[in-house]
N, CA and C of each residue as an Amber inpcrd file, in Angstrom:
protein
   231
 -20.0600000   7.4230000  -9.7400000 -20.4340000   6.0700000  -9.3830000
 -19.1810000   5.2010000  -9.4300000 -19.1890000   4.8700000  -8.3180000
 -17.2750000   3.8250000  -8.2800000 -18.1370000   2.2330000  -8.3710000
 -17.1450000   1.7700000  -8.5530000 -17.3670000   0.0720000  -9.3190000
 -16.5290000  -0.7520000  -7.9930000 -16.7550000  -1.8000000  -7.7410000
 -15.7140000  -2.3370000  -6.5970000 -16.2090000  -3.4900000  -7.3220000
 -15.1960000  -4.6580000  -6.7080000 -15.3820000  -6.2910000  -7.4050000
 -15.5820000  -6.8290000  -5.9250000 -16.9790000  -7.4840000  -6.2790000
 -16.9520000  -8.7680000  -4.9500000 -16.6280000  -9.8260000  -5.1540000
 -16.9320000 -10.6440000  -4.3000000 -16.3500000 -12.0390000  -4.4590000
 -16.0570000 -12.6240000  -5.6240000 -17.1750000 -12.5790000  -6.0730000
 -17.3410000 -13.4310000  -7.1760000 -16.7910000 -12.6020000  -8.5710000
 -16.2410000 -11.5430000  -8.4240000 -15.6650000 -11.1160000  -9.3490000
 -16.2340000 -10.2150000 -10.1740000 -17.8610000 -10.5060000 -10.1160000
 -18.4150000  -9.0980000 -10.3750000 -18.4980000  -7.5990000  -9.9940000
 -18.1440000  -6.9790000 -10.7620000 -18.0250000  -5.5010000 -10.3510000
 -19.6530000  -4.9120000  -9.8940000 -19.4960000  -4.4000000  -8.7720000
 -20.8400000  -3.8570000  -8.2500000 -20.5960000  -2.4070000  -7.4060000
 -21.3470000  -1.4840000  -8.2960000 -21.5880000  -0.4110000  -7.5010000
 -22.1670000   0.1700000  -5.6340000 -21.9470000   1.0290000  -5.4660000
 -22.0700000   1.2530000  -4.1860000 -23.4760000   1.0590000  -3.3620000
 -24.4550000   0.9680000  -4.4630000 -25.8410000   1.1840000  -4.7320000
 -26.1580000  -0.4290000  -4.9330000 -25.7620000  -1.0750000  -5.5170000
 -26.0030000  -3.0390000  -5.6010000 -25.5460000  -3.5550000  -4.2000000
 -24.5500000  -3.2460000  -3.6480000 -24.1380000  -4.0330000  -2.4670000
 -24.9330000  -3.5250000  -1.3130000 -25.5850000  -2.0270000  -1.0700000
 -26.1690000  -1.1480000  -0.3360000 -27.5630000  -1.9940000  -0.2730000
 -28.3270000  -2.4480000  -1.0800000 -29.0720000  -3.2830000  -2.0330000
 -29.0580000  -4.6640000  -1.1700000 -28.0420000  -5.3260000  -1.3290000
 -27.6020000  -6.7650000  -1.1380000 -27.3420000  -6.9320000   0.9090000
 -27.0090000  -5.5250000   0.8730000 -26.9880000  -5.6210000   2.6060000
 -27.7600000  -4.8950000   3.2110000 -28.8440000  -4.7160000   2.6760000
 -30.0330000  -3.8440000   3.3240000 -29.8430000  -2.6200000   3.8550000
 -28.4760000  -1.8570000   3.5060000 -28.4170000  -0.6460000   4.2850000
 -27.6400000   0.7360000   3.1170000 -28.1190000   1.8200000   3.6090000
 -27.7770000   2.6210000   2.9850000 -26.6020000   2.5970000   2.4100000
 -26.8680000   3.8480000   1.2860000 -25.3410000   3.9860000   0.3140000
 -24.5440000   4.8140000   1.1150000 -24.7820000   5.7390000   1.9710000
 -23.4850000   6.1240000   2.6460000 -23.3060000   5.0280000   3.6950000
 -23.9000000   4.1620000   3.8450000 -23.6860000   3.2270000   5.1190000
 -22.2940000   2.4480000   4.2780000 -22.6340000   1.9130000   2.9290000
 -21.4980000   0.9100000   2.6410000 -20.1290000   1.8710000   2.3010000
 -20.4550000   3.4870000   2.4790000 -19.2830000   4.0720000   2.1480000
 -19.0060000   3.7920000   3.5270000 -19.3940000   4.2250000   4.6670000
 -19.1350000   4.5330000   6.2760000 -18.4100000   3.0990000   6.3430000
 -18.5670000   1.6890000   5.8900000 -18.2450000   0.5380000   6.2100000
 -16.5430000   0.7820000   5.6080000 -16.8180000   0.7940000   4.3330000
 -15.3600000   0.8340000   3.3500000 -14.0280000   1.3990000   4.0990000
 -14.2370000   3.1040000   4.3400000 -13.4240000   4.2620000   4.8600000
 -12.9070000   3.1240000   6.4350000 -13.9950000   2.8120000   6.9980000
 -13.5290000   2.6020000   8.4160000 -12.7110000   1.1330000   7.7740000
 -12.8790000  -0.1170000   6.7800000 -12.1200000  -1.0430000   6.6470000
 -10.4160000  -0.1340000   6.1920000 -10.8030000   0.0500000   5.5480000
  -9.4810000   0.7530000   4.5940000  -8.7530000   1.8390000   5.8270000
  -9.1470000   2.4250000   6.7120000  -8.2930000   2.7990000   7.2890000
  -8.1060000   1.6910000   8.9530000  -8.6440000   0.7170000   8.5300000
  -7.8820000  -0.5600000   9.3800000  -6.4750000  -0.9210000   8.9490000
  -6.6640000  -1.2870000   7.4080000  -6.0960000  -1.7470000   6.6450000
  -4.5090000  -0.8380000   6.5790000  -4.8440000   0.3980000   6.7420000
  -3.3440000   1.5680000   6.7680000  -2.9060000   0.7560000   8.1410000
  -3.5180000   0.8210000   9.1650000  -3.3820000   0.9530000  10.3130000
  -2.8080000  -0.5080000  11.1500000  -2.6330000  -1.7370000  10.0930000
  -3.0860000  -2.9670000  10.5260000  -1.2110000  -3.1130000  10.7100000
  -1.1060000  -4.2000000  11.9360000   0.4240000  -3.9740000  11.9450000
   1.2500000  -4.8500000  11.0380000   0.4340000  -5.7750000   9.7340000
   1.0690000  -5.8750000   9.0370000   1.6620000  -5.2330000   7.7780000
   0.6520000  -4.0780000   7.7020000   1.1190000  -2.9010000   6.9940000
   2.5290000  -1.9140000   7.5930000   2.1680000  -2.0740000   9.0740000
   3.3200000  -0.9050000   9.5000000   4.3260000  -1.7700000   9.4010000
   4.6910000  -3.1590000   9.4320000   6.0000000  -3.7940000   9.6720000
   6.2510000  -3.6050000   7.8390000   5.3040000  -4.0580000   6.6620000
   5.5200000  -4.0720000   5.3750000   6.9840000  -2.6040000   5.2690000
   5.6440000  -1.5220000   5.8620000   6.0960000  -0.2380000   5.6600000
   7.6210000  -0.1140000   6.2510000   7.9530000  -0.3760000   7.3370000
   9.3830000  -0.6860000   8.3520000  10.3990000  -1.4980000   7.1950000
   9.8270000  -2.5880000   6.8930000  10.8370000  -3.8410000   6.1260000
  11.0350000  -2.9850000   4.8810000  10.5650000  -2.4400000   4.3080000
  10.7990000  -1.4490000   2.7210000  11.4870000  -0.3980000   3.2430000
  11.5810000   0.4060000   4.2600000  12.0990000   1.5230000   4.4990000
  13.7620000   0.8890000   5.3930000  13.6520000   0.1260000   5.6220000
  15.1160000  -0.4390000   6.1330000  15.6390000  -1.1140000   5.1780000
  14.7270000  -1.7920000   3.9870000  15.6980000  -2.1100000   2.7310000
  15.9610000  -1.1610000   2.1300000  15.3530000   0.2670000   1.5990000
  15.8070000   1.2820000   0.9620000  17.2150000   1.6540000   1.6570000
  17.3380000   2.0320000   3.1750000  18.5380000   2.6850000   3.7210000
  19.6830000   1.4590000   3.2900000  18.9610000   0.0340000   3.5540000
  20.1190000  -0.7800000   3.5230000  21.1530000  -0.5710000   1.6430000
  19.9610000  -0.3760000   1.0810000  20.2810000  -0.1930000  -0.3960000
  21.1940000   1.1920000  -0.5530000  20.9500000   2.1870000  -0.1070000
  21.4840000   3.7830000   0.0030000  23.0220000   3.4500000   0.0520000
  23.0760000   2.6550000   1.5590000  24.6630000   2.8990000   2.2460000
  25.3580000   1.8930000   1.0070000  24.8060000   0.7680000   0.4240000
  25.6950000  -0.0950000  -0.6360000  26.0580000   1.0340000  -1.5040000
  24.8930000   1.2710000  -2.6420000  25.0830000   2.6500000  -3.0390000
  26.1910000   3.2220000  -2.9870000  26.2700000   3.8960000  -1.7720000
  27.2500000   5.1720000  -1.6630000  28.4950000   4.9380000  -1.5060000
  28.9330000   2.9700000  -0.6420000  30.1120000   2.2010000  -0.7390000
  30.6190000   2.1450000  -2.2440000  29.4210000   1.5560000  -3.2950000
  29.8310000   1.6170000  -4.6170000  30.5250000   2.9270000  -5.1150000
  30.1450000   4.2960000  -4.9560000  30.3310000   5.1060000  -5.7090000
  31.5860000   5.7580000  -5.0120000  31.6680000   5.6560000  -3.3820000
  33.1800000   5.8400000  -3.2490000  33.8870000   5.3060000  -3.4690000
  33.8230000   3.5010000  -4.0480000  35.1550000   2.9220000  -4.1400000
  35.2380000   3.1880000  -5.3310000  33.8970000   3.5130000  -6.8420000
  34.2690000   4.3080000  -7.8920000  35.2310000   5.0680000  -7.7110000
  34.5700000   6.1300000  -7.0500000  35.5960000   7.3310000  -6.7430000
  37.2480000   7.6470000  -6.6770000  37.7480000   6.4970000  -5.9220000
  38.8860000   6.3870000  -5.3840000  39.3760000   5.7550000  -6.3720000
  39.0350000   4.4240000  -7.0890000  39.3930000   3.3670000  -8.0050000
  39.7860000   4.4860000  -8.9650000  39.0370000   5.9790000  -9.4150000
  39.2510000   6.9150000 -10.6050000  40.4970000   7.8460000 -10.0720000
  40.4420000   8.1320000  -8.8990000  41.3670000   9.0460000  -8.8340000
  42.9400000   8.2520000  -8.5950000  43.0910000   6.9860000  -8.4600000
  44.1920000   6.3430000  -8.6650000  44.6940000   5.8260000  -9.7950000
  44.2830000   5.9380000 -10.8980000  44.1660000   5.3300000 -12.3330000
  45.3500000   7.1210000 -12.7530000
C-alpha cells in the first residue's frame, strides 16, 4: 500500500483518492505512470537534464586544466 500526499498535505492511499474520484485503483495507478512518464518526458526536464550534463563536462575540462597545471607546477619545483 503506497501513501502519496495531496493537496492538502494529507497522505492518502491509492484506494482514498480511487474513492474521491470515483474510479478504480488500477485506474489512479494507470493515471500516475502515464503523469510521471510526462513528467521524464516534459522538455523542461530534458533541457534540466542537458544544463547538468554540460555543467558536469564544463566542470571535467576545469578539473583536468587544474591538475595539469598541478602537474607541471610539480615537475618544475
Amino acid at each position: 500500500m503506497r501513501k502519496d500526499v495531496a493537496h492538502d498535505g494529507m497522505a492518502m492511499t491509492y484506494d482514498q483518492i480511487a474513492a474521491r474520484l470515483g474510479i478504480s485503483r488500477q485506474g489512479v495507478k494507470k493515471i500516475e505512470r502515464r503523469a510521471l512518464r510526462k513528467l521524464r518526458n516534459s522538455a523542461t526536464v530534458q533541457f534540466v537534464r542537458a544544463e547538468t550534463a554540460r555543467r558536469n563536462h564544463e566542470e571535467a575540462v576545469v578539473d583536468s586544466a587544474v591538475n595539469l597545471r598541478f602537474a607541471k607546477s610539480q615537475r618544475s619545483e
